[in-house]
C-alpha positions as CSV (number, residue, x, y, z in Angstrom):
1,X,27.7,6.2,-11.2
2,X,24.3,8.4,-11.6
3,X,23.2,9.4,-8.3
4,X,19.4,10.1,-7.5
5,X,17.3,11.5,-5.2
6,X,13.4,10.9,-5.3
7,X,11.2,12.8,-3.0
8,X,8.2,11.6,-1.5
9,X,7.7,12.4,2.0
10,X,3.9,10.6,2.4
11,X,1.2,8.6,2.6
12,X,2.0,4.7,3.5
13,X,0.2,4.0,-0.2
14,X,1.8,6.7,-1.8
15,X,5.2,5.5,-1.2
16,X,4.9,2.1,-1.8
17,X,3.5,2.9,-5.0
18,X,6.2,5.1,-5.9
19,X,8.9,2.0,-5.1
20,X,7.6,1.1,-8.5
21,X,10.1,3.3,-10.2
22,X,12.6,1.8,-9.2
23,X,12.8,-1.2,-11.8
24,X,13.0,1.2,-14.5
25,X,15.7,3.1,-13.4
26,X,17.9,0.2,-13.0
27,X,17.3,-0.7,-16.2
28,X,18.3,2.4,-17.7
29,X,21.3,3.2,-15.1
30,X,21.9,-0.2,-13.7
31,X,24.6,1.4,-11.2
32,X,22.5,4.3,-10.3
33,X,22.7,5.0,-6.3
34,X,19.1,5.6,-5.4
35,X,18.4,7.4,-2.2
36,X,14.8,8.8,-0.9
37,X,13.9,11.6,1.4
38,X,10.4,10.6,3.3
39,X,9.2,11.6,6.8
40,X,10.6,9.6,9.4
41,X,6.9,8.0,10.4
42,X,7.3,6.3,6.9
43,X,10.8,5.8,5.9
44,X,11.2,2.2,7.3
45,X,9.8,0.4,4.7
46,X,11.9,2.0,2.0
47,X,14.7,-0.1,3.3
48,X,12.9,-3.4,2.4
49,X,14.2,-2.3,-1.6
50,X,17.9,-3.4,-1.2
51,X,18.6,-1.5,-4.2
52,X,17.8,1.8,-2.7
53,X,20.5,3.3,-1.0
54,X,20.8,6.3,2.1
55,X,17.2,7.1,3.0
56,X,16.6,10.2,4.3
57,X,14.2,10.7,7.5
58,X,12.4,14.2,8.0
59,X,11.0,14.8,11.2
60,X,7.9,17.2,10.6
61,X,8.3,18.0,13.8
62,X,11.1,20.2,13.2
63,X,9.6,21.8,10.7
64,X,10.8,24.6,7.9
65,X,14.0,24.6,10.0
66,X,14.6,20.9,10.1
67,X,13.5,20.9,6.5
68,X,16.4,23.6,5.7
69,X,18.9,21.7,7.9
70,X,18.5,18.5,6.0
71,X,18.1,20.6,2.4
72,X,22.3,22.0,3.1
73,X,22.4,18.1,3.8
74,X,21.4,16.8,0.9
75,X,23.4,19.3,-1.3
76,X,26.2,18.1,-0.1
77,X,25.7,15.0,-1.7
78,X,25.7,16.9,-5.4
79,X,22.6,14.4,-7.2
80,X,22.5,13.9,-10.8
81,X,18.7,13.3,-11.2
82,X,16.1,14.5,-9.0
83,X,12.8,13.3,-8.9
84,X,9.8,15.3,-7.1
85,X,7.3,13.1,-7.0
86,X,5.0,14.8,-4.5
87,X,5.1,18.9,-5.3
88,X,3.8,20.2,-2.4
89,X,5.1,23.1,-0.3
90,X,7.3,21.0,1.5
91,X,9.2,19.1,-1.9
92,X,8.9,22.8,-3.2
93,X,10.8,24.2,-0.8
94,X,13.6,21.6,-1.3
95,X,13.4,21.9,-5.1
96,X,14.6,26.0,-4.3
97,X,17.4,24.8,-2.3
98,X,18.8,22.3,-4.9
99,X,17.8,23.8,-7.7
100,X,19.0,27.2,-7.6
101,X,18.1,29.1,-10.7
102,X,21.3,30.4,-11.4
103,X,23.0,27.1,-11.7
104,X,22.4,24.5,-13.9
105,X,22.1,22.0,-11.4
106,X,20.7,17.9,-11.9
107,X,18.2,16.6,-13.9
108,X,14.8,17.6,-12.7
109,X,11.4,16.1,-12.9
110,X,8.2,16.5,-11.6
111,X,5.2,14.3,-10.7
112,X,2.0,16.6,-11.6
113,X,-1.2,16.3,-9.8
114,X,-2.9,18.2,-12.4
115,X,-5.3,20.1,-10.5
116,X,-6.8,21.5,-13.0
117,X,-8.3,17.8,-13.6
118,X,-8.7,17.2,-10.1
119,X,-11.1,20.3,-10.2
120,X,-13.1,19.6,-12.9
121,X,-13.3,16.0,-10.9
122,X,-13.9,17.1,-7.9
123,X,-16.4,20.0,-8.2
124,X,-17.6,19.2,-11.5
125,X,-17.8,15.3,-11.5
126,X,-16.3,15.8,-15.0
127,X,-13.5,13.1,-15.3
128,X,-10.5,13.3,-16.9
129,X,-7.8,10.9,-15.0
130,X,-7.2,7.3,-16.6
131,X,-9.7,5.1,-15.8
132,X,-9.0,3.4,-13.6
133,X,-6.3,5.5,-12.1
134,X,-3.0,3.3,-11.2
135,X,-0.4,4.8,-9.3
136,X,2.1,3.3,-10.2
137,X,2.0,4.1,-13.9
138,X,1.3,8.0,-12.9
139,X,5.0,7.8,-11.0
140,X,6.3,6.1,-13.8
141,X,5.5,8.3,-16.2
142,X,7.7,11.3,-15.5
143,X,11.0,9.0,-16.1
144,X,10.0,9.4,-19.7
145,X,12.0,12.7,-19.7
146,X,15.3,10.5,-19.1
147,X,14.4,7.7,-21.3
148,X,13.5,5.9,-19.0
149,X,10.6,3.7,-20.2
150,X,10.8,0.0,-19.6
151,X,10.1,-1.5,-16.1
152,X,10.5,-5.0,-16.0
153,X,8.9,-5.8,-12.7
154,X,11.5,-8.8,-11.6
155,X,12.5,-7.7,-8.1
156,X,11.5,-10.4,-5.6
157,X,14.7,-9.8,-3.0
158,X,12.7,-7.8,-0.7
159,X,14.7,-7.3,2.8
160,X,13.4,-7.5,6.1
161,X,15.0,-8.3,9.5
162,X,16.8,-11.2,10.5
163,X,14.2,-12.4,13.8
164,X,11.3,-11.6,11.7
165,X,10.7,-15.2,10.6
166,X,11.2,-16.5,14.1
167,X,8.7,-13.8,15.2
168,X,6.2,-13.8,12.9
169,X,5.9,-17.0,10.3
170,X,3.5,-18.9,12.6
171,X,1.0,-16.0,12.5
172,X,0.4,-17.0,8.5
173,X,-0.7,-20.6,8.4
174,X,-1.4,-22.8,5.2
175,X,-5.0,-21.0,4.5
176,X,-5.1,-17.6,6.5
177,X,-6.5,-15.1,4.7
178,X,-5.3,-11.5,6.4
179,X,-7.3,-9.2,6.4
180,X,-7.2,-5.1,6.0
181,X,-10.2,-3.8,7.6
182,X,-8.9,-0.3,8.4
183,X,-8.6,3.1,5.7
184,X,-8.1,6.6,7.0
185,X,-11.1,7.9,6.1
186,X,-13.8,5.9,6.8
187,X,-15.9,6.3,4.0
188,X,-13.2,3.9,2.1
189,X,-14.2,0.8,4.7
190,X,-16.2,-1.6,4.0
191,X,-18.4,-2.0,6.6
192,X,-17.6,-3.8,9.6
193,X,-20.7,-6.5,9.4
194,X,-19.4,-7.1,5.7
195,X,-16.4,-8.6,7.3
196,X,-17.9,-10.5,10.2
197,X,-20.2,-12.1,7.2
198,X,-17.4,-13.1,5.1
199,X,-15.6,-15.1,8.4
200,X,-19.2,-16.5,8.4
201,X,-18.8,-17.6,5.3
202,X,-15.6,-18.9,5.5
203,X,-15.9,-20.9,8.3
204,X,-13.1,-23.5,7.6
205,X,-10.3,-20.7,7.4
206,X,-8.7,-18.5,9.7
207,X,-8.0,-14.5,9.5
208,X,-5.3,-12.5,10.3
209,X,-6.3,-8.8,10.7
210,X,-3.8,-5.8,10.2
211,X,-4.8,-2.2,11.3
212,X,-3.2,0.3,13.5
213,X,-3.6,0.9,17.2
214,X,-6.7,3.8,16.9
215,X,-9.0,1.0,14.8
216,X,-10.4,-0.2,17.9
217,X,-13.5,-1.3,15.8
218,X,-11.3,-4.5,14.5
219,X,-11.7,-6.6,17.9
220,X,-15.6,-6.3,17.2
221,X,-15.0,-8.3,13.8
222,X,-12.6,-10.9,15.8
223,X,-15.2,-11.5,18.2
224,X,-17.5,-13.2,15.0
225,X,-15.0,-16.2,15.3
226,X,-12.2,-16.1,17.9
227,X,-10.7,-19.1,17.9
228,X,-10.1,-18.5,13.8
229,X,-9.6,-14.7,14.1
230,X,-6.3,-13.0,15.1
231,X,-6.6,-9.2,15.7
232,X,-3.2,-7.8,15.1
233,X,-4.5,-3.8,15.5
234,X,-1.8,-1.9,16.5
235,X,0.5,-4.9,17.7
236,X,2.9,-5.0,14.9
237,X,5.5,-1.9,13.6
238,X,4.6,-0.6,9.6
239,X,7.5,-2.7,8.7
240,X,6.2,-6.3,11.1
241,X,3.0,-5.6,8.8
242,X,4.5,-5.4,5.5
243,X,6.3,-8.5,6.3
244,X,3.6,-10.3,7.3
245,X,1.3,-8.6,4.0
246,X,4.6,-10.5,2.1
247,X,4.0,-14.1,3.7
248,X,0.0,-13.8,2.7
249,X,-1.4,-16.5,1.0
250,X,-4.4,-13.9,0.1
251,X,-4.8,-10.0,1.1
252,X,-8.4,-8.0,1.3
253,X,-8.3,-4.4,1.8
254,X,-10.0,-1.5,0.6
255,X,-7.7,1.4,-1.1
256,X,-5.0,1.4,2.0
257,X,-0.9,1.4,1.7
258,X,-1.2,-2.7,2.9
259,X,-3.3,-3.0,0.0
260,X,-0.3,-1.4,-2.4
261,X,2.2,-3.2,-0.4
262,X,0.5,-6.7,-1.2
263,X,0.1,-5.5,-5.1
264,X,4.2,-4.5,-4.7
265,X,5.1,-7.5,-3.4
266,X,2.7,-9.4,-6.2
267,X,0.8,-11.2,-3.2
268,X,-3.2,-12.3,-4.3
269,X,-5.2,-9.5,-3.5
270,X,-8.9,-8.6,-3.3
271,X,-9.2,-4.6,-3.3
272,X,-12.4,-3.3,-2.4
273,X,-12.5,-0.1,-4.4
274,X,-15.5,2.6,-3.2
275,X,-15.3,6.6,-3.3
276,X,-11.8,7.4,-4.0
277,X,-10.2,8.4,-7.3
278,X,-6.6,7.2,-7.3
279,X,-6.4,4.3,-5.0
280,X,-6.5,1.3,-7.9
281,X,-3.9,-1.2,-7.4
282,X,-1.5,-1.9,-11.0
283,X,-0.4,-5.4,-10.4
284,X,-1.3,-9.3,-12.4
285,X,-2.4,-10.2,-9.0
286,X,-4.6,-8.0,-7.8
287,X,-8.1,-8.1,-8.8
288,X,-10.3,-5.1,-8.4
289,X,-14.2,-5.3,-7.1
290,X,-16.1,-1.9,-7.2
291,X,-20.3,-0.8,-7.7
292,X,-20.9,0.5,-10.9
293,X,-22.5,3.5,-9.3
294,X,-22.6,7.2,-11.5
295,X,-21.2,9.4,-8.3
296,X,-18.0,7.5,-8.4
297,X,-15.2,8.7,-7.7
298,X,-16.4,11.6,-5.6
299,X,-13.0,12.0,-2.8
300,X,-9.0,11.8,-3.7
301,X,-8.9,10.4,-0.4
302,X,-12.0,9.4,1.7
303,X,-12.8,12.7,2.9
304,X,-16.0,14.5,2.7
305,X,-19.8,13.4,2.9
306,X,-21.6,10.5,0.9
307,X,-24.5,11.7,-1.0
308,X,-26.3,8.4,-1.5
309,X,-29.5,7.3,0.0
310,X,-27.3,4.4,1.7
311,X,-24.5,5.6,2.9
312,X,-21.3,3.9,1.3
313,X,-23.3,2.8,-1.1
314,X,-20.5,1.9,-3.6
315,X,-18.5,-0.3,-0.8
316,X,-21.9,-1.8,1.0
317,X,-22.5,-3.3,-2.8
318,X,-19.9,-5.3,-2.4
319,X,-21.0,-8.0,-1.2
320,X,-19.0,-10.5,0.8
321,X,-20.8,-14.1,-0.6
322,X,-19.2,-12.9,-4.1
323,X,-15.8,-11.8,-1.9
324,X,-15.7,-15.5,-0.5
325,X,-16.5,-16.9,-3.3
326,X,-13.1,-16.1,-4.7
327,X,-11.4,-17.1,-1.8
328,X,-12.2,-20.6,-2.4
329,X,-11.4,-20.3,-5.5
330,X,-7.8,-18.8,-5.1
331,X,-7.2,-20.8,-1.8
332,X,-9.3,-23.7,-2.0
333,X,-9.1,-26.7,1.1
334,X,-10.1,-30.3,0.9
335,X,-10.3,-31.1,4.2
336,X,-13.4,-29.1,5.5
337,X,-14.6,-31.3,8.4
338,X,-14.2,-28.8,11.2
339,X,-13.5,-25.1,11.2
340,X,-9.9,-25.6,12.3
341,X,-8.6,-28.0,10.1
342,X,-5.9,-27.0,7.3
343,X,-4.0,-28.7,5.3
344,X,0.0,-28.6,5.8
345,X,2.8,-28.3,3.2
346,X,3.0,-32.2,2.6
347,X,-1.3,-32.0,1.7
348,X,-2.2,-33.4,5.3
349,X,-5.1,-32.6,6.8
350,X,-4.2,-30.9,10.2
351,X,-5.2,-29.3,13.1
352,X,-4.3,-25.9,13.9
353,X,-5.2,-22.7,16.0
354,X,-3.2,-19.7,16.3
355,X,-0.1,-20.0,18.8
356,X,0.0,-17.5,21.5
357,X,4.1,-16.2,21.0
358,X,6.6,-17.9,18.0
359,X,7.9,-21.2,18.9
């Protein structure tokens, strides 16, 4: 039984992208043990993959000495394959320690972030990257050292705790859309009256909103409809959210892990795509909307200042009448006589509004 270890201790996006991998290496090693090393703000969700085994949790607040302590770990467990998939100081460092140059050692392979195109990108506006730049084929694309080069993209037997339905299901209704409002950087939002206009817009259909606890800014776009708006910022756990991005009928989101947790789990997605470089989702279901604008991509990540006239130029462009017009296309309803009413499983028109607790 091959054992492997991949390393990828961040971001949210990152990760879930990097779950792609796993497909292929079933395929090629179909009793591989697979186990991760991530920090422990962002291992849960790694456990939703029931074919990954022992995930590793770093705590950076321990730092090089915690990193070293869970290095003698994790040579104890003597991997076959190991897979950096982040190269950075930290994955570097653990590399050294279970790698040693005098021994042969695993298989090794790297993820590159070819800096030398990120440069030319970056300073030059020269570039070089795919475009557009999926993630999930730039993790994928290392394997090819071990042969590893089909991924058939079958998995559906995601895992998730056992009170979760009871908790959660009634939050996602027959025509909820949920909504993603929130990026790190806020030059990768779209803009907050963007989404108030597109509740407008949809006035027969309720929202679900998903964010963390600092995007305060999210109860501003419940208050355009609260009876059809539910502002879920900072109430649910990483792992709650990914859930609940699994139960959507429809996800919109800029470039944000939700965003590449909806295109994992092959949910209907809408990605609003402005500034950044690498945050394209690789999925059948996902479509993309972006501005056709010369200065894109001008950040990896959302950082730095916008040097258009209008600021965000390339996410205010999107405009949410075309945004809601796919909505009804995807997730059409009949019944449109008042903004509450949805239709149920059975194709009844009903009457719903968002329960307080789960039944």
């Amino acid at each position: 039984m091959p054992k492997f270890l991949i390393i990828r201790f961040s971001s949210i996006g990152d990760i879930i992208q990097c779950m792609g991998i796993i497909d292929g290496i079933r395929e090629h090693f179909p009793d591989a043990e697979i186990h991760w090393i991530a920090r422990k703000d962002m291992s849960s969700f790694l456990a939703m993959d029931k074919r990954s085994g022992k995930i590793w949790a770093f705590d950076k607040a321990l730092g090089l000495k915690g990193l070293l302590k869970i290095a003698r770990q994790l040579r104890e467990e003597h991997y076959d394959y190991i897979y950096d998939a982040h190269s950075n100081i930290r994955s570097n460092i653990l590399r050294l320690k279970l790698l040693p140059w005098w021994s042969k050692g695993p298989h090794f392979t790297l993820r590159s972030k070819e800096r030398w195109k990120r440069f030319l990108l970056f300073n030059w506006g020269i570039n070089r990257f795919p475009w557009p730049f999926r993630g999930v084929v730039s993790y994928r694309k290392p394997l090819l050292k071990w042969g590893i080069d089909r991924f058939p993209d079958t998995y559906d037997d995601w895992y998730f705790p056992e009170n979760f339905p009871e908790k959660l299901n009634s939050r996602i209704q027959a025509h909820t859309i949920t909504l993603v409002p929130s990026a790190n950087w806020i030059k990768k939002r779209w803009p907050v009256e963007h989404w108030k206009k597109l509740i407008t817009l949809l006035s027969e259909y309720h929202f679900l909103i998903l964010a963390g606890p600092g995007d305060t800014f999210c109860e501003e776009i419940r208050t355009e409809a609260p009876e059809r708006v539910e502002n879920l910022a900072g109430k649910t756990t990483l792992l709650e959210s990914c859930y609940l991005i699994h139960r959507s009928h429809i996800v919109v989101s800029a470039d944000t892990g939700f965003m590449h947790a909806a295109d994992l789990f092959r949910i209907p997605t809408l990605a609003l795509i402005g500034p950044t470089a690498f945050g394209f989702p690789t999925g059948p279901t996902a479509e993309i909307f972006e501005t056709a604008l010369s200065c894109r991509p001008c950040t990896k990540d959302g950082s730095g200042k916008c040097k258009k006239s209008v600021y965000q130029q390339c996410m205010v462009d999107i405009r949410p009448e075309t945004i809601a017009t796919r909505i009804r296309q995807l997730l059409p309803i009949k019944c449109q006589e008042r903004p509450s009413a949805f239709l149920s499983a059975s194709g009844s028109c009903v009457f719903s509004g968002f329960p307080k607790s789960a039944p």
